[in-house]
C-alpha angles and dihedrals in degrees: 000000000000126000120193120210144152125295116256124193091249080064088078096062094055100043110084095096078069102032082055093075109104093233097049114103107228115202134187123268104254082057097066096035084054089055092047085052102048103020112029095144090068104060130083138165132219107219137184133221090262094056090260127147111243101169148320160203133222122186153156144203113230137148135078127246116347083353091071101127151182104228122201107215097171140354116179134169120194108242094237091061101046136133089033098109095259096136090049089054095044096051091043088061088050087050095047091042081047096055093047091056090054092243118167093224143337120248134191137185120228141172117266079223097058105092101172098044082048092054092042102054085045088056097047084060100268128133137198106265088183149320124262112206120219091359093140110060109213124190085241108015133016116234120217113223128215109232099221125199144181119191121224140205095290090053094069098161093046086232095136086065104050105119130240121242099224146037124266139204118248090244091056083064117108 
């Protein structure tokens, strides 16, 4: 059994089964203790019955207008405990957190190399808005993202998801 509950501070220092994994973003510690003081509600944690971290999610809401936006910061689910629709799970709590908030979509940033976070999010509903060169930084090659988006009920004419024709540089994001 699974229970799903907020992320506490004790949570960074039991999290590093999950944070292991080579396509995990690991940040340092006053990162994640800035997104449990300004965004809370965005983070959730995946446990087991043992009190172990299966897998979790970290947002934020930014944006201004029609850019006001759910942002996937992290999503990560512990090897051992893949291919149980955690990450489903976990992004449906963002959404929903997302919806509450009155955001006019949800967006997410993922490795063009990641070919099964890229057909997940595509089968939870989500398109490739555009593509970011050189937005992860690697100690031999640089790796573009795909800036990912869903639209949700605020978003009526689907406008926040119309996808640009062309690349940008990681400084031209908003």
């Amino acid at each position: 059994m699974t229970t799903l509950r907020p992320f506490v501070c004790d949570d960074m220092f039991k999290f590093n089964n999950v944070n292991l994994d080579a396509l995990t973003e690991t940040y340092g510690l006053s990162f994640y203790m800035q997104y449990l003081s300004q965004w809370p509600e965005y983070l959730q944690v995946a446990e087991s019955p043992n009190g172990e971290i299966m897998g979790y999610i970290m947002g934020k809401a930014e944006g201004s207008g029609e850019n006001w936006h759910g942002h996937v910061t992290a999503l990560t689910v512990s090897p051992d405990y893949r291919k149980m629709g955690l990450a489903s799970i976990l992004m449906q709590f963002l959404e929903n957190v997302s919806e509450k908030k009155r955001c006019y979509f949800v967006d997410l940033f993922v490795r063009v190399s990641n070919r099964v976070a890229i057909n997940m999010y595509t089968n939870l509903g989500y398109s490739v808005f555009r593509t970011v060169l050189e937005y992860y930084l690697g100690e031999t090659e640089n790796e573009n993202a795909l800036d990912m988006r869903k639209a949700l009920s605020m978003d009526v004419n689907k406008k926040s998801i119309i996808p640009l024709a062309h690349p940008v540089r990681p400084e031209d994001i908003e």
